[in-house]
N, C-alpha and C positions, 0 to 999 in steps of 0.2 A: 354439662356446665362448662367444661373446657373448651367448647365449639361457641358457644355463647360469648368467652373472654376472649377468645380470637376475634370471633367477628365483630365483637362492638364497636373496636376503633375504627374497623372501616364504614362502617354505620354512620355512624358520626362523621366522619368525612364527606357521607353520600349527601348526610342530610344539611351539611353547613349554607350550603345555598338556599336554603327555605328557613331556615336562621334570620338571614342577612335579609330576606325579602317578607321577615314578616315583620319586621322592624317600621312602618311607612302603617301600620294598621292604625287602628283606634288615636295615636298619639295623634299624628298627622289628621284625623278629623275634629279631633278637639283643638287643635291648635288654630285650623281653621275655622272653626265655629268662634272663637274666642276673636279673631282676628277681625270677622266680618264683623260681629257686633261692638266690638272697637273702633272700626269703622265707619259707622252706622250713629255711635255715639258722639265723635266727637263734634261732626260737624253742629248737633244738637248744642252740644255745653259751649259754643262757639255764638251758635247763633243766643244764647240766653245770656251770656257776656254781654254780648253786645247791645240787646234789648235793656238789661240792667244799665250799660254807662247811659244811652240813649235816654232812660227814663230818669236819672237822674239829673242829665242835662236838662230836662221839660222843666222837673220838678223846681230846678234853680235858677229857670226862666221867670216860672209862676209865682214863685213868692214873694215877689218884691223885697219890701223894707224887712221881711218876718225873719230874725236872725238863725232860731231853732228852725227853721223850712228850710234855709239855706244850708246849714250844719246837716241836717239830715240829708239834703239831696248831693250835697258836698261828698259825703261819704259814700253815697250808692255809687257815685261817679268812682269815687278812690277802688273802691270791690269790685266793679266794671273790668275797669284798667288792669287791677292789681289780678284777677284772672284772669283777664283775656293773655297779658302778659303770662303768666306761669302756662297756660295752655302753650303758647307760642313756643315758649324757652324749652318743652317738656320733647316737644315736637320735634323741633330742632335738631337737640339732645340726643333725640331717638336715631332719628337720620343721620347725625353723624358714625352715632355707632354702629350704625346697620350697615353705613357702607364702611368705615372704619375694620369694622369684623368680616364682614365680605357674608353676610347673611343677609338672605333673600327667601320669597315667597314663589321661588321657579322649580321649586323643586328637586329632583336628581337630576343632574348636567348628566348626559347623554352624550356617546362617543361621534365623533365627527367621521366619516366614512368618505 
């Protein structure tokens, strides 16, 4: 038992390095799965903004004199706008603080030789 409370702390010194190197497992691929389908998604909720003001704009071509057509395609336009905007601002936001924080998708910086 005495040989055992000797050795452990250097044990544990041996093994610090596979510590530090298993740290990059499972997180690092959920981060990245999460990242790409964020990816993946926005330009979608981008394009359906945009389809929404665009078909708003039809809508309040087409109705002529009809004040409730106009009221209602008035609005699709406002929901258009009013997301495309928060999409944009969200985005922004993000980018600032990504480079703001100095976080990045490059992974472990690797020594210059």
């Amino acid at each position: 038992m005495i040989k055992i409370k000797k050795a452990l702390p250097y044990a544990l010194v041996a093994a610090a390095p596979f510590f530090a190197l298993a740290q990059t497992g499972q997180a690092g691929i959920i981060v990245g799965r999460i990242r790409n389908l964020v990816n993946q998604i926005v330009p979608i909720l981008l394009i359906i903004g945009t389809v929404v003001f665009l078909w708003g704009v039809i809508l309040y071509l087409t109705a002529g004199a009809d004040e409730e057509k106009r009221a209602n395609a008035r609005s699709l336009m406002i929901y258009g706008l009013v997301g495309l905007f928060v999409m944009v601002a969200v985005w922004g936001i993000v980018k600032v603080l990504v480079n703001f924080f100095g976080v990045g998708g490059a992974g472990v910086p690797t020594g210059v030789i």
